[in-house]
C-alpha positions in Angstrom: -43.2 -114.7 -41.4 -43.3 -111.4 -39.1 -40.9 -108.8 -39.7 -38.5 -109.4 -37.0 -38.4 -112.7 -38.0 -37.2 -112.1 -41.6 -35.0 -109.3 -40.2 -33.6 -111.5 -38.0 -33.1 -114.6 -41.0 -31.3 -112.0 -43.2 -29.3 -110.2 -41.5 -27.6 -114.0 -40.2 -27.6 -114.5 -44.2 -25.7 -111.3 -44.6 -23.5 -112.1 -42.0 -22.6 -115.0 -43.7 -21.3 -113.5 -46.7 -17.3 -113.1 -47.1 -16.0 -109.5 -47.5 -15.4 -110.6 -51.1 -18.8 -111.7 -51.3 -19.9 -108.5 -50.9 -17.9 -106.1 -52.8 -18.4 -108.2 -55.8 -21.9 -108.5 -55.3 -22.3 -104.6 -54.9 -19.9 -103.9 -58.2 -22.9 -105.6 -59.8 -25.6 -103.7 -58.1 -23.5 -100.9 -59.5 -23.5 -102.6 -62.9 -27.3 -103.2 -63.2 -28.3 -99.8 -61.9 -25.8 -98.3 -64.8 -28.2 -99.8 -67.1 -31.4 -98.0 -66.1 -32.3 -94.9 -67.2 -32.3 -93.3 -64.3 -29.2 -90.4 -64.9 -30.6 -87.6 -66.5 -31.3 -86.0 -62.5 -29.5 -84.0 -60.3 -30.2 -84.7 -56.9 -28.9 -87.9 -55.5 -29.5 -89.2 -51.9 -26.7 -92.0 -50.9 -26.6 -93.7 -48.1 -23.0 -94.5 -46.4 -22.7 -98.1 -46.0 -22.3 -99.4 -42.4 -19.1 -102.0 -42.6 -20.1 -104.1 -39.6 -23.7 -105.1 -41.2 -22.2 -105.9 -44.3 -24.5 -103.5 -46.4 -24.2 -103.0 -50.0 -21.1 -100.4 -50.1 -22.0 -97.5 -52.1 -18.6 -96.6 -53.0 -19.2 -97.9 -56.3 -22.3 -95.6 -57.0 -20.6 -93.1 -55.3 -17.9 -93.4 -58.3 -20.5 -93.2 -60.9 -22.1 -90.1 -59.3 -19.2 -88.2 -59.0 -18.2 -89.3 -62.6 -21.6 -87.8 -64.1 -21.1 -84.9 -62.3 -24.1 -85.4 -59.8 -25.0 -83.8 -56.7 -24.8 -86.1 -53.9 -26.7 -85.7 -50.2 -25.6 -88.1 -47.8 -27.4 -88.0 -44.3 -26.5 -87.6 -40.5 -28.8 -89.4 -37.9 -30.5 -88.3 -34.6 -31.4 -91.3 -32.6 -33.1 -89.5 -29.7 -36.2 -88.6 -32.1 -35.1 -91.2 -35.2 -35.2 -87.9 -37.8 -31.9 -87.7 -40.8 -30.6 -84.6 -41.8 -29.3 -84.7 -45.3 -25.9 -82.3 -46.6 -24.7 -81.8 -49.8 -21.6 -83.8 -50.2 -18.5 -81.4 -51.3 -14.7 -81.7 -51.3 -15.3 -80.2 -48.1 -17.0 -82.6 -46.6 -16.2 -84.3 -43.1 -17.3 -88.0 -42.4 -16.9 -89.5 -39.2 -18.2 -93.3 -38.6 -20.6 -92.4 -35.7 -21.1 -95.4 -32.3 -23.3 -97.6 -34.6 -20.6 -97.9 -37.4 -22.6 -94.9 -39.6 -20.4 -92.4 -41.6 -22.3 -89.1 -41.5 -21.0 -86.0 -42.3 -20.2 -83.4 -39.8 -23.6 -80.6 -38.5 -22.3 -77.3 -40.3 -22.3 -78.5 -44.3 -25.1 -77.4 -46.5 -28.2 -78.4 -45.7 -30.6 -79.8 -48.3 -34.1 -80.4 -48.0 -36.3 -83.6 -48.8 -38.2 -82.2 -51.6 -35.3 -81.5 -53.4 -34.1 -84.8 -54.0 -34.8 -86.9 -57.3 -33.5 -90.5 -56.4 -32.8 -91.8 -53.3 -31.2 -95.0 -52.9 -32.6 -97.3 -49.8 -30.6 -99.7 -47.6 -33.3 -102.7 -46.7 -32.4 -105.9 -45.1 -35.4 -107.6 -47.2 -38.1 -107.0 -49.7 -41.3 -108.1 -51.2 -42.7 -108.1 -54.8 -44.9 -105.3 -53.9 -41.9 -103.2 -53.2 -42.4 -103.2 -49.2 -39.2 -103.5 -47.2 -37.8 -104.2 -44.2 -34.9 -101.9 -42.5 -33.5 -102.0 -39.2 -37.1 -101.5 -37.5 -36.0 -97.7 -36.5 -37.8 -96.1 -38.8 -35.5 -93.5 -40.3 -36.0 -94.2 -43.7 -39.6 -93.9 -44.2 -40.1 -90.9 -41.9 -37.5 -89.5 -44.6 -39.3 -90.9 -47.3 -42.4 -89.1 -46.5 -41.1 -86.2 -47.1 -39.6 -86.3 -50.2 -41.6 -85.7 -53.6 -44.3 -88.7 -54.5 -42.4 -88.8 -58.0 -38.9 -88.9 -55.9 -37.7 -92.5 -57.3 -36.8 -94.4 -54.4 -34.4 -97.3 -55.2 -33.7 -100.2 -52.8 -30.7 -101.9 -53.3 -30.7 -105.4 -52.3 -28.2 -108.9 -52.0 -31.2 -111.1 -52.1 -34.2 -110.9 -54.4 -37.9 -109.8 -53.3 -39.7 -112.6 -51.1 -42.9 -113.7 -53.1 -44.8 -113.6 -49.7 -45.9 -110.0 -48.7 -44.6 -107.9 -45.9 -47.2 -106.9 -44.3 -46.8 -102.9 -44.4 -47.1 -100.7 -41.4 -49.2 -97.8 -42.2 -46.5 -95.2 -42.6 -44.3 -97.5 -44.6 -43.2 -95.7 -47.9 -42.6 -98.8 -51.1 -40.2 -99.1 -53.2 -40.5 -98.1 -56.6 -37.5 -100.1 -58.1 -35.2 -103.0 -56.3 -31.5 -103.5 -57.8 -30.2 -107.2 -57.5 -26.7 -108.3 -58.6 -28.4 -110.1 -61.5 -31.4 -108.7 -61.7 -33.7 -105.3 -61.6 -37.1 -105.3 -60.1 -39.9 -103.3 -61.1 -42.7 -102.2 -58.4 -43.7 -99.3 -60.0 -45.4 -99.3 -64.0 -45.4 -95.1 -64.1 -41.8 -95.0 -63.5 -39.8 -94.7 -67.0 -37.2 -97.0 -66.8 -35.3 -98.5 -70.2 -33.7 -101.3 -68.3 -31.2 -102.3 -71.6 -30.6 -105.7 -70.3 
């Protein structure tokens, strides 16, 4: 199935879900990812969830974060050249939902760079079991990707589990090294040192 065809058959599935559907569902995305071992950094990259697609909401990790005492970057995006710019979240911090239903932060916080982040957690419409994923087809994310650390652990969080059929990857596509599920965690990656205690 080509990528616009699975992006198309998933994002009608997401629609589908109820808003209770999906808060519950992303309190257990929440729950799994509590169980990996995956704490002991400090620089976290969060994406804001956009309401309207129904996207895991991030509130929850957001909560667990703050709790731990984390720092947390959140990005703003330019949609002339598809590039993110990524701030340092603070008391401080402004977010407005921009036209396409995307809370960003306002353009004068503190800037952080790519290299500096340690986890990064990925929106993705769908997945495979070799850790490719499909987004909105913009781009963003893996032009970001690139230029984060190849040990950065980048962590997809999805309502559906990897499709046992491949992706086909486009040649700048950056994979996953992890996938959270409600139920269940996905692997992609044997080097990454995980203790999933489930």
């Amino acid at each position: 199935m080509l990528k616009n065809e699975l992006r198309n058959k998933f994002k009608k599935l997401r629609s589908q879900l109820s808003p209770k559907q999906v808060e519950d569902y992303s309190l257990d995305i929440a729950n799994q990812l509590l169980s990996l071992d995956i704490w002991d950094h400090n620089m976290y990259h969060l994406f804001l969830s956009i309401e309207q697609q129904k996207e895991v909401q991030t509130d929850f990790i957001l909560h667990i974060l703050q709790g731990k005492d984390k720092n947390v970057i959140v990005s703003r995006s330019n949609f002339e050249d598809y590039s993110m710019k990524h701030y340092l979240l603070t008391d401080n911090t402004v977010l407005k939902t921009n036209k396409w239903g995307i809370p960003e932060p306002s353009d004068n916080g503190i800037l952080i760079s790519e290299d500096l982040l340690d986890v990064v957690f990925i929106p993705l419409l769908a997945g495979d079991t070799n850790g490719n994923r499909i987004g909105y087809g913009k781009g963003f994310y893996d032009r970001f990707l690139k230029k984060c650390r190849p040990n950065t652990l980048k962590i997809g969080l999805s309502f559906y589990h990897p499709l046992t059929t491949t992706i086909t990857p486009h040649k700048d596509d950056v994979p996953l090294n992890i996938m959270v599920c409600p139920d269940q965690v996905f692997f992609f990656d044997s080097a990454v040192d995980t203790n999933n205690n489930n």
